[in-house]
C-alpha positions in Angstrom: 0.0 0.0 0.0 1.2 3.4 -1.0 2.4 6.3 1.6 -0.3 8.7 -0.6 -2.8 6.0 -0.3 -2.3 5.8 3.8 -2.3 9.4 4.4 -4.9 9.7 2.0 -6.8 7.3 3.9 -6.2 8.3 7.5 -7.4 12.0 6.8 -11.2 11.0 5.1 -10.8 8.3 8.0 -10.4 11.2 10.6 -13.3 13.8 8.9 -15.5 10.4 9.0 -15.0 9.5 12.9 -15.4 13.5 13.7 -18.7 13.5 12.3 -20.4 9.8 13.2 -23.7 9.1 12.2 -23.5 11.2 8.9 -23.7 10.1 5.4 -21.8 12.6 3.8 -18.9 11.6 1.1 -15.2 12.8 1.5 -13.3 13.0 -1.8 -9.6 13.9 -1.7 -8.1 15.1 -5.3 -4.3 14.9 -5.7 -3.5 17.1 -7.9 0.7 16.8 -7.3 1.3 14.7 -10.1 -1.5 16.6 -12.8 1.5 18.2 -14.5 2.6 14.7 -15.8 -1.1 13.9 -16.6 -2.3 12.2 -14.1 -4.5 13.0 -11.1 -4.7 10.7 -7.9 -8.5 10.4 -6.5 -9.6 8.5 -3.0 -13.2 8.4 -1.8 -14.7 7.9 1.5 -18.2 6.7 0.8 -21.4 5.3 3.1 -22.7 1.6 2.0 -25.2 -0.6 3.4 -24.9 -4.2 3.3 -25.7 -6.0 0.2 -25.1 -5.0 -3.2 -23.8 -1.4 -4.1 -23.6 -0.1 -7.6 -21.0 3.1 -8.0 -21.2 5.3 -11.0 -18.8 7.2 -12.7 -20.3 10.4 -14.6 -21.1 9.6 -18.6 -23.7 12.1 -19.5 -22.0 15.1 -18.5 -23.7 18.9 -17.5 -22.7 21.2 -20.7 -21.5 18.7 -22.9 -25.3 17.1 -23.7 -24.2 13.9 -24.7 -22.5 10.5 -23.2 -18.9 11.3 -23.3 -17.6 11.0 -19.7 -14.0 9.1 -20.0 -13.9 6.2 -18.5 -11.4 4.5 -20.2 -9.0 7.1 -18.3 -10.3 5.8 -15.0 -7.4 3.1 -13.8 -6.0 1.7 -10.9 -9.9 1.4 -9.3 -9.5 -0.7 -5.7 -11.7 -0.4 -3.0 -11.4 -1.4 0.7 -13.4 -1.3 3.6 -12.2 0.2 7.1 -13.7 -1.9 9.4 -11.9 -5.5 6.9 -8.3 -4.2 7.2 -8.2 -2.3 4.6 -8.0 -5.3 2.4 -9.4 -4.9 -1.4 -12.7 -6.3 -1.8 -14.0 -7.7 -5.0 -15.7 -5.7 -7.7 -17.5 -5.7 -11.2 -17.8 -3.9 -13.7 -21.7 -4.1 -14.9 -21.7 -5.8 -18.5 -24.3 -3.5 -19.9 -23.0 -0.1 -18.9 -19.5 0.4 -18.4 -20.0 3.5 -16.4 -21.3 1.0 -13.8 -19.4 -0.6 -11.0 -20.8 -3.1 -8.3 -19.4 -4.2 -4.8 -21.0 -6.2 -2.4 -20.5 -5.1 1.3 -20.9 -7.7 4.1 -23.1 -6.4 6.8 -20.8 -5.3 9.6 -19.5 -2.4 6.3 -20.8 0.8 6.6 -18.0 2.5 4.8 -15.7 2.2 2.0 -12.9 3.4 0.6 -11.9 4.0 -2.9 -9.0 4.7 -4.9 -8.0 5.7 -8.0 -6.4 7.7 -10.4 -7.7 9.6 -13.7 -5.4 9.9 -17.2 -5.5 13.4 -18.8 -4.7 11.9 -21.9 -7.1 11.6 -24.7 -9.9 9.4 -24.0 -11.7 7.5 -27.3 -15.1 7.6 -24.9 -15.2 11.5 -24.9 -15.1 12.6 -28.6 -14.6 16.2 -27.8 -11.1 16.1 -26.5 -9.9 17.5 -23.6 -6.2 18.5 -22.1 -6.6 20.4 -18.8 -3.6 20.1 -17.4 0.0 21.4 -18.4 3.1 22.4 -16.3 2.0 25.5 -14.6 -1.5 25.3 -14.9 -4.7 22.6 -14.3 -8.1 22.7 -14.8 -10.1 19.9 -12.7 -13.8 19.1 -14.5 -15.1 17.3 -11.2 -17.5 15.5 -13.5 -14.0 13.7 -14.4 -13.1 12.7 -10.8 -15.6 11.1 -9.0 -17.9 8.3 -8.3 -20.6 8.6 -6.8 -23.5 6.1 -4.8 -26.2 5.1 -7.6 -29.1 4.9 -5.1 -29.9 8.1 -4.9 -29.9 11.5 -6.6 -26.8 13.8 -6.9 -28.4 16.7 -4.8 -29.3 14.7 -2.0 -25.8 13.1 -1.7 -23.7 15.4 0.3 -20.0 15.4 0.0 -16.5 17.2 1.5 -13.9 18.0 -0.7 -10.5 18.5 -0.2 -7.4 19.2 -2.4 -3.6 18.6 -2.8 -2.0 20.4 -4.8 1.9 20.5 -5.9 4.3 23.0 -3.4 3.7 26.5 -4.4 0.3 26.1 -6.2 -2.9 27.9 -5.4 -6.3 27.1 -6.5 -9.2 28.9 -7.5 -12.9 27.6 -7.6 -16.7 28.0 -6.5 -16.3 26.0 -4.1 -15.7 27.9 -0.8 -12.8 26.7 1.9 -14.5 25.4 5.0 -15.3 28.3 7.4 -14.6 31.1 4.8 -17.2 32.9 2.2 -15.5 35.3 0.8 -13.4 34.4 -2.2 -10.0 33.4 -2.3 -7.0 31.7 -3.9 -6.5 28.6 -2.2 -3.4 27.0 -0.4 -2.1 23.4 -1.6 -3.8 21.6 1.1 -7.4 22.9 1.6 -11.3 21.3 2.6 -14.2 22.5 1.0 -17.6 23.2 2.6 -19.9 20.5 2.7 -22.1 20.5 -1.1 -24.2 18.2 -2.3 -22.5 16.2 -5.2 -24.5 17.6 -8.2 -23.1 21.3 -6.7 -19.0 19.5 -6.7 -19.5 18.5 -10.0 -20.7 22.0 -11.2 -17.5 23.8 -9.6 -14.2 23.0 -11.6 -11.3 23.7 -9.6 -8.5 25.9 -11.4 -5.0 25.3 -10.3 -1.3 26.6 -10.6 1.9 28.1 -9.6 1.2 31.3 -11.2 -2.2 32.5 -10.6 -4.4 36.5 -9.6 -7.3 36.7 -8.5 -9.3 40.0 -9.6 -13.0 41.5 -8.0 -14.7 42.3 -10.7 -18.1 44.7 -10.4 -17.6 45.3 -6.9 -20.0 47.6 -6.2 -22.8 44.8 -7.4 -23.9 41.8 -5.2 -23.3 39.1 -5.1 -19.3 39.0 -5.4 -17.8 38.2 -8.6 -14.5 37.3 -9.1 -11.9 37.2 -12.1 -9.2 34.0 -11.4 -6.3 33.3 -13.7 -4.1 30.6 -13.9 -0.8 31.0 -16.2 2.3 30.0 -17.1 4.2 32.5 -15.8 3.1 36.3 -13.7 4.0 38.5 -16.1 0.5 36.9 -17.7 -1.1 38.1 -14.7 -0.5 41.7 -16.0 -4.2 41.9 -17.3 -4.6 45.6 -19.2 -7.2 48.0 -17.3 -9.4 48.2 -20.4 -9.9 44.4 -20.4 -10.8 44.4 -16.3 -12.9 47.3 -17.8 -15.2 45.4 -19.7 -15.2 42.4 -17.3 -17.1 44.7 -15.4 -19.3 46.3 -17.7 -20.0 42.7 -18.7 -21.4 41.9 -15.0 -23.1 45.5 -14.6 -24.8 45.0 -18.2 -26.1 40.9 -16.9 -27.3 42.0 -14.2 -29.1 44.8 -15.8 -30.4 42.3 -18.5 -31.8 39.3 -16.4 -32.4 41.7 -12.9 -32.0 38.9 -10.6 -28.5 36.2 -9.7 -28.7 32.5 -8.9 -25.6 32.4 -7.4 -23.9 33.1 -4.0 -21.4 34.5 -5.6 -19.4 33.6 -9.5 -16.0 33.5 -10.4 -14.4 33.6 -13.8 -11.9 30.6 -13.8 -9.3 31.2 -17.0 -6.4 29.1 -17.7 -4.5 30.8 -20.1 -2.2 28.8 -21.3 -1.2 27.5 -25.2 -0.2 24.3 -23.5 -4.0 23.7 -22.3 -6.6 22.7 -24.8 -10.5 21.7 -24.8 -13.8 23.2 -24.6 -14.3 25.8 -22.1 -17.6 25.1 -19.6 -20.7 26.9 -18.1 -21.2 25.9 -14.8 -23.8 28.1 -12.1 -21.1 29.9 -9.8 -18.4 29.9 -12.1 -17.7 28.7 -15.9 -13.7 27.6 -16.8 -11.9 28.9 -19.8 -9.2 27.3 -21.6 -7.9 30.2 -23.8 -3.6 30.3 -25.2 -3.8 33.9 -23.1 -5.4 37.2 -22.0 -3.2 39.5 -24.6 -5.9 41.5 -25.9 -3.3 43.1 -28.1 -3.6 40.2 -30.5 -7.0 41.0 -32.2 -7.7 36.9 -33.2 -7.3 35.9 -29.3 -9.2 39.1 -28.2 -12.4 37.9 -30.2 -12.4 34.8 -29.1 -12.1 35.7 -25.3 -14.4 38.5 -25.5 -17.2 36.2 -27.3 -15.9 33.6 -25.0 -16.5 35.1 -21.6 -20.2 37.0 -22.2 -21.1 33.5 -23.8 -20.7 30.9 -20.7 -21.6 33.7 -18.2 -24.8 34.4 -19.8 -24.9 30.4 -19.5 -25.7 30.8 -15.5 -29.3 32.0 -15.7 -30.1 30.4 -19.3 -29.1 26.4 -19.2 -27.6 26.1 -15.3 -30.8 27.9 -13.0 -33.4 27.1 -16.2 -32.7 24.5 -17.3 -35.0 22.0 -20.1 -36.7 19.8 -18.0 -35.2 16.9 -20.3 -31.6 17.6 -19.2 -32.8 18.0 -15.5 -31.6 14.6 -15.0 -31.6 13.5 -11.3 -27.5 11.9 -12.1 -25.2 12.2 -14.3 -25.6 8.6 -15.9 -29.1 9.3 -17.3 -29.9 10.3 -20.8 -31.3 13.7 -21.6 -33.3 14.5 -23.9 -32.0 17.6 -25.8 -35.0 18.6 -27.8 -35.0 22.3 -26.1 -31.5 23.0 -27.2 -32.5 25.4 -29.5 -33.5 27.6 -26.5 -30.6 26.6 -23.8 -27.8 27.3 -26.6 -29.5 29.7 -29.2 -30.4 32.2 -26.8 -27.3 32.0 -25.2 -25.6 32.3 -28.3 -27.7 35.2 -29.3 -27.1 37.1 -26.2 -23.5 36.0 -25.8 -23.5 38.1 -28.7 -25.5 41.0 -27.2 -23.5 41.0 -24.0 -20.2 41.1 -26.0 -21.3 44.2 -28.2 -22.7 45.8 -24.7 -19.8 45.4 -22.4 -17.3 46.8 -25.4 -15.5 43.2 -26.2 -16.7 44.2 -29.5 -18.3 47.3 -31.3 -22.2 46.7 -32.9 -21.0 46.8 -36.3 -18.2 44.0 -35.4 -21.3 42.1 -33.8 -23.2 42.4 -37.2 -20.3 41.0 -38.7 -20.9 38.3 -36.1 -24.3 37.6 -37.0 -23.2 37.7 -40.9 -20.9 35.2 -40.0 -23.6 33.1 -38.0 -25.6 33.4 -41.0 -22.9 31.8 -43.3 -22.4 29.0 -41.5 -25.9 27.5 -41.3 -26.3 28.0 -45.0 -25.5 24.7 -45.8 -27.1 21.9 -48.4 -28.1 20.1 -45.3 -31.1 22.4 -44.9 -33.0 20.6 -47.6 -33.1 17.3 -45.4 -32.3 18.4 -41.8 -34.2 20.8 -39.8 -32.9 22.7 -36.6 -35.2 21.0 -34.4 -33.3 17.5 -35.8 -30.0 19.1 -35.1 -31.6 19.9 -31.2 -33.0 15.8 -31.2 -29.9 14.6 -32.7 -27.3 17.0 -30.7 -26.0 14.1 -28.9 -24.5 12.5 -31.8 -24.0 15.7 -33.9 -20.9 16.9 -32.1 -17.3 16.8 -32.8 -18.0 15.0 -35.8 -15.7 15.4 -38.7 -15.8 18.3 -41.2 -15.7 16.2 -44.3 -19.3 16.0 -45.9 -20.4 18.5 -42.6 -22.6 20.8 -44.9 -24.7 17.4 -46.2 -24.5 15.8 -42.4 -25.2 19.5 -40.6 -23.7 19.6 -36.9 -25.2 21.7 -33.3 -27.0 24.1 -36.2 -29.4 24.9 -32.8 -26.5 27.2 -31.8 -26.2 29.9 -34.9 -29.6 29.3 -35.9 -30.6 29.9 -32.2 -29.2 33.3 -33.0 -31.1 33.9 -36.0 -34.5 32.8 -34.9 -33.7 35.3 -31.1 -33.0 37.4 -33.2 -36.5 37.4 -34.5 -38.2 36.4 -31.5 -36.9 39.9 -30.6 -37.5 42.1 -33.5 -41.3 40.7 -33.5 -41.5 41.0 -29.3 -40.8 45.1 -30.7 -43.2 45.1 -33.3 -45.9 43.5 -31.2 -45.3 46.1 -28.6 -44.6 49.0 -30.6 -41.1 49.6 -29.2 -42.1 49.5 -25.6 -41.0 45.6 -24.7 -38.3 43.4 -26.0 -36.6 40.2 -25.4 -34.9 41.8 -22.7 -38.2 41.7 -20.8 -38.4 38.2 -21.9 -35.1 37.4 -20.4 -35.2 39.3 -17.0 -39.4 37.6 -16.4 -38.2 33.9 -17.4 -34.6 33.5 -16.6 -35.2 35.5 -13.2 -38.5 35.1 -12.4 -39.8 37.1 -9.1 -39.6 35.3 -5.9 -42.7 35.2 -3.4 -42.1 37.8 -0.8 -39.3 39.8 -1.5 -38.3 43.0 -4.0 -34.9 41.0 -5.1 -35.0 38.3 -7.8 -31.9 36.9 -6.2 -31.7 33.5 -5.1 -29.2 30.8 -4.5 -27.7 28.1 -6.4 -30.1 25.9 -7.7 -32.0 24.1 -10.8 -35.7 25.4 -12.2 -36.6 23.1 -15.2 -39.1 24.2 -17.4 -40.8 23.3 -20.5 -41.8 24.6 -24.0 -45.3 25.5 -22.6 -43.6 27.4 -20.1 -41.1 29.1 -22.5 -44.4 29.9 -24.6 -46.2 31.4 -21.7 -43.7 33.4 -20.7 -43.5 34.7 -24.3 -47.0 35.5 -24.5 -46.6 37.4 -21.0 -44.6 39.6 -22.8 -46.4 39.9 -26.2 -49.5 37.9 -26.9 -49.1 36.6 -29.9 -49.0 32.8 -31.4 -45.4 31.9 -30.4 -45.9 28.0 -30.8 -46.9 28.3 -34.8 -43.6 30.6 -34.5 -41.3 28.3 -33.2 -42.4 25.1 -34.7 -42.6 26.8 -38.5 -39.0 27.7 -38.2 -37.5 24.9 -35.8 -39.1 22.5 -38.8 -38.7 24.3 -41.6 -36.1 23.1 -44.4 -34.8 25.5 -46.2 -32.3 29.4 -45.4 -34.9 31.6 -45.7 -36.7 30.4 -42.5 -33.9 31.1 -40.7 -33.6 34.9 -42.0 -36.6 36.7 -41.2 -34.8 38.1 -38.1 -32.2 39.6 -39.8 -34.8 41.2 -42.7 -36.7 42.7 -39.4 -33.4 44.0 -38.2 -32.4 46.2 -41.3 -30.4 43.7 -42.9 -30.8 41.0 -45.6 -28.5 37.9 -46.3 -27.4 37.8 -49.8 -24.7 36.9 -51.8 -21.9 39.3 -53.3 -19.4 38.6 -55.9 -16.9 40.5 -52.9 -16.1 39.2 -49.3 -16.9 41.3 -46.7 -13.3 43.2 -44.6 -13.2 40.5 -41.9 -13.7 37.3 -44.5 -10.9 38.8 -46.9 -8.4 39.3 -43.9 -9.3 35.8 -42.8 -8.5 34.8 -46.4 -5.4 36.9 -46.8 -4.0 35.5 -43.8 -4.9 31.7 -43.9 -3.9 31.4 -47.7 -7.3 29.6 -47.8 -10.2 29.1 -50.9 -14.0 29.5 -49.8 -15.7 29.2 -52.6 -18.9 27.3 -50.9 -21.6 29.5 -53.2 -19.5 29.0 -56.2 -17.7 26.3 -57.0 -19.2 24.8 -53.8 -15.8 23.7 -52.2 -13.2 25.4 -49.4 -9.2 24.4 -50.2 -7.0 24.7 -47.5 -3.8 26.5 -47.6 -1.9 23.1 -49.2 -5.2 22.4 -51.3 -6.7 19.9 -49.0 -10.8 20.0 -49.9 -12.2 21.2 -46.3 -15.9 19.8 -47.4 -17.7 19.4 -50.9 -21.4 21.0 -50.9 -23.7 18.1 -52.0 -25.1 18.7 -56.1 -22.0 21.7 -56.1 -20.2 22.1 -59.4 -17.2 20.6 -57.3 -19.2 17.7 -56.5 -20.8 16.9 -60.0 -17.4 16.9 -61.6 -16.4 14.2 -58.9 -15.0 16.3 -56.2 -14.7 15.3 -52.5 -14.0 16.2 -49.1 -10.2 15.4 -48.7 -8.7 15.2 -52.0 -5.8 17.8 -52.7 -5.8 20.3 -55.6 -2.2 20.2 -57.8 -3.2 22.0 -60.5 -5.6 25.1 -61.4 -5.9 24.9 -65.7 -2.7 23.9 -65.7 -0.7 26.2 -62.9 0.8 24.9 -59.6 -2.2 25.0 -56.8 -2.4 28.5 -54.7 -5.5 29.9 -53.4 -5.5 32.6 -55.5 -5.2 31.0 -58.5 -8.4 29.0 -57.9 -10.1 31.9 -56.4 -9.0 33.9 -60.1 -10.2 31.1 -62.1 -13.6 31.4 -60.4 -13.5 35.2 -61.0 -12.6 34.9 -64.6 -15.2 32.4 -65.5 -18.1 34.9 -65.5 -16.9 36.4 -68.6 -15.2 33.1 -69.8 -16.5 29.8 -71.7 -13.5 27.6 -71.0 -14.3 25.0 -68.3 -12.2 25.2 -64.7 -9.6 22.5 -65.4 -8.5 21.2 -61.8 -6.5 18.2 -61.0 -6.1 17.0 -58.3 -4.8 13.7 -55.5 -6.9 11.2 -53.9 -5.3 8.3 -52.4 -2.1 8.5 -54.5 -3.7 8.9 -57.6 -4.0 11.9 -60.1 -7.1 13.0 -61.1 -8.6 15.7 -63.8 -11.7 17.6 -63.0 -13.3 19.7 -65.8 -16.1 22.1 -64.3 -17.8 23.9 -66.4 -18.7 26.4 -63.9 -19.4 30.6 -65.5 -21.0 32.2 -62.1 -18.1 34.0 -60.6 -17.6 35.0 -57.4 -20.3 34.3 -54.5 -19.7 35.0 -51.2 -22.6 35.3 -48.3 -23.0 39.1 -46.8 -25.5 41.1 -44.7 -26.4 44.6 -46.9 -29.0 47.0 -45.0 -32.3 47.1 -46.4 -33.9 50.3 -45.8 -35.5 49.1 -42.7 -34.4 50.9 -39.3 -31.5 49.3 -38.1 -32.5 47.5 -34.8 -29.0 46.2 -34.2 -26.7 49.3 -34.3 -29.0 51.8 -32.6 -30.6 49.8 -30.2 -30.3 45.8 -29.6 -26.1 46.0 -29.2 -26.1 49.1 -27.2 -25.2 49.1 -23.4 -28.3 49.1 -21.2 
């Protein structure tokens, strides 16, 4: 037996005996050896006699699908304190791996378990995750634990406490035991008792160079900016970024009125050695960004989309929450079907918030929607609707991008823009100017509490269904918001998804010119997008991106992964292609490509004479509700 596994032991053993009678779960993360990719896990957890079943997490909170890794859970033993602390016998269950069963004799009331989680790539998560580098570590708890399958995650409560490598600190939602205000925490610190749903929705952000920053402090309740980097002279953060942190809480809390947290915090780990999704979570969301240098304007749009995005997360898809991914564990399927709302509205006002707090000027956030726009325009409208994409979101993402405009992908989020987007343009109409979606957002996603003037109230999960969302819209605006949603959600073609935009001031159309921000992306990346022309995107080295099903590319033969050699006759560049395309609008000669698939030469002949396409907002003549009102700060 280990020296970590004995003082691991002997300190749950010693929380347990100072507390008898209680059912609560001690969990003790090591975090000493999570710069080599590996994190050291024990568990102290009440049994009764008889058979036990443990689970380890597979449908996990913001990911809506089955992809906890648990083919990076190893070295699993489990002993009971009252046997010796000998191993005791377990199996895995044979229809769901997640599973694991013990039987306890009577005279067992608790056991022990150890083990240690792999951040390495896991083939059971298919999004991809690595949290943890050499200076900093971010901890999904959902990653971590087991947990009793007898009973639901709120009503199990649990003490946690960490170990973290000499000369680390920690930051997290989780609040040291006997402190409440925040803090960053020393290597060797215990958590106040939560329930285990509330330790699974409070990564834990680690490192030897790490700041903590109040953000908004004049607003209640606290909210805190924690960052984790590779070295302190990343902890430098400009004024004007901590600037619009807190214009991004003072704008939030003007939006949606009421919090559902005892306090949030911020939790970025900026590192380029760290990569993975970043995570909404109801005190706190985690980051994983290369760094804070707002300087570079590529990083500076992705944090400042970034940040409103999974903050705005809290009150839409943590506190309300579709009652079909209110699942009482973590092993239980949800039913996504409500997507559209928990990720489109975010998305649309992730994009509000962003063009409010000043991460981005209203015109940039047009471009935003522009570029929104553009990437739901795909063939796979004819067959898929957005409602399918919601259904079918469990098995849509991380999916490969060859054939992605046939196969379509988490469509609910972009299109969730869109279709916001008009939800809030007709909420204006209806009204005459004097209600919007803001109202909307402050009455459902803060609803007033019975007997007091605040809307506050703490941590928690309200479910709610489309006849709620419905009622809540007709609160606001009478009107006949089910034939809204369900003519657009099923529709099958662009045009559905547009209307917004039209009531906005702007129309989607294509140009035979880019807009600024596409050409710079082009100039830069060396790349082809010639999706409403040709019907193809070539990558730098000519690598086909995706083929657009019934394309000119794809009748002459063309597919996702062959590389272009030749453009009528001349070495491959992007700008070749991209002239040839130009040139055919005034040409009769066919587009000669060639090009290699599998080690083999090919000759394409297109006989393609559009030109140039590319998809663009233009204003309309309408008022433009974006500009001068929607994007403004409240």
């Amino acid at each position: 037996m280990s020296v970590r596994f004995v003082l691991a032991i002997n300190v749950l053993l010693s929380m347990a005996l100072a507390c008898p009678g209680q059912i609560t779960m001690h969990i003790r993360i090591d975090m000493t050896d999570a710069p080599r990719r590996i994190i050291h896990v024990t568990e102290q957890v009440p049994v009764h006699p008889g058979a036990n079943t443990f689970s380890y997490p597979e449908w996990i909170p913001s990911q809506e699908l089955p992809g906890g890794p648990i083919d990076n859970l190893a070295g699993l033993v489990f002993r009971a304190r009252s046997a010796g602390g000998e191993p005791m016998p377990w199996r895995r269950d044979l229809s769901d791996s997640y599973k694991f069963h013990v039987v306890i004799p009577k005279d067992i009331s608790l056991l022990i378990a150890s083990y240690d989680i792999l951040e390495v790539p896991s083939r059971a998560n298919t999004i991809g995750t690595n949290h943890t580098s050499s200076h900093v570590v971010m901890v999904e708890p959902s990653e971590v634990v087991l947990y009793p399958s007898d009973r639901p995650l709120h009503d199990t409560p649990v003490v946690t406490e960490i170990h973290l490598p000499t000369g680390w600190k920690a930051a997290t939602a989780l609040r040291a035991d006997g402190y409440a205000a925040p803090s960053l925490n020393g290597p060797d610190t215990t958590f106040q008792k939560v329930s285990m749903e509330q330790l699974i929705d409070s990564p834990i952000l680690a490192g030897d160079h790490c700041r903590q920053y109040p953000i908004a402090p004049e607003i209640h309740p606290v909210h805190t900016l924690d960052v984790c980097s590779d070295k302190d002279a990343d902890l430098d953060l400009q004024p004007a970024f901590l600037a619009k942190m807190t214009a991004l809480v003072q704008q939030a809390t003007k939006l949606f009125v009421g919090h559902h947290y005892e306090h949030y915090d911020f939790l970025v780990g900026a590192s380029p050695h760290l990569h993975g999704d970043s995570a909404e979570h109801t005190q706190s969301a985690d980051y994983i960004v290369s760094s804070l240098d707002m300087s570079d304007v590529a990083n500076a749009g992705v944090v400042g989309s970034l940040l409103p995005h999974e903050f705005t997360h809290s009150w839409c898809g943590k506190y309300r929450r579709p009652a079909g991914e209110a699942t009482a564990n973590d092993n239980t399927p949800m039913q996504n079907d409500l997507i559209w709302a928990y990720e489109g509205f975010t998305q649309y006002y992730g994009n509000v918030l962003t063009a409010r707090a000043g991460f981005r000027t209203p015109e940039q956030t047009v471009g935003a929607f522009d570029y929104e726009a553009f990437q739901v325009d795909k063939p796979g409208r004819r067959w898929r609707s957005v409602q399918d994409t919601a259904d079918a979101s469990a098995i849509l993402r991380g999916n490969d991008s060859a054939w992605a405009s046939w196969r379509l992908s988490q469509d609910y989020y972009y299109a969730g823009t869109l279709l916001w987007l008009e939800a809030d343009a007709k909420i204006r109409e209806l009204t005459h100017g004097k209600k919007s979606l803001d109202d909307f957002a402050a009455l459902f996603f803060a609803p007033p509490v019975a007997n007091s003037f605040s809307r506050d109230t703490g941590p928690g999960v309200l479910p709610y269904t489309l006849a709620d969302l419905l009622q809540a819209l007709n609160a606001i605006a009478p009107f006949d918001w089910q034939g809204f949603w369900q003519g657009r959600l099923n529709a099958l073609d662009m045009t559905s998804l547009t209307g917004g935009l039209e009531a906005s001031g702007y129309s989607y159309v294509y140009k035979d010119t880019m807009t600024p921000a596409e050409a710079d992306f082009i100039k830069v990346s060396h790349v082809a997008e010639l999706y409403h022309s040709l019907g193809l995107q070539a990558m730098a080295d000519g690598t086909l991106l995706d083929v657009w099903i019934d394309s000119p590319a794809y009748t002459a033969g063309l597919g996702p992964g062959d590389k272009l050699t030749q453009v009528n006759g001349k070495p491959y560049n992007a700008d070749e292609l991209t002239a040839a395309v130009h040139a055919s609008l005034t040409s009769n000669d066919l587009i000669v490509l060639e090009a290699s698939r599998d080690d083999e030469t090919h000759v394409y002949k297109i006989p393609y004479h559009g030109g140039e396409k590319y998809a663009a907002l233009v204003r309309n003549g309408k008022p433009d509700l974006l500009t001068t009102n929607i994007l403004l700060p409240r």
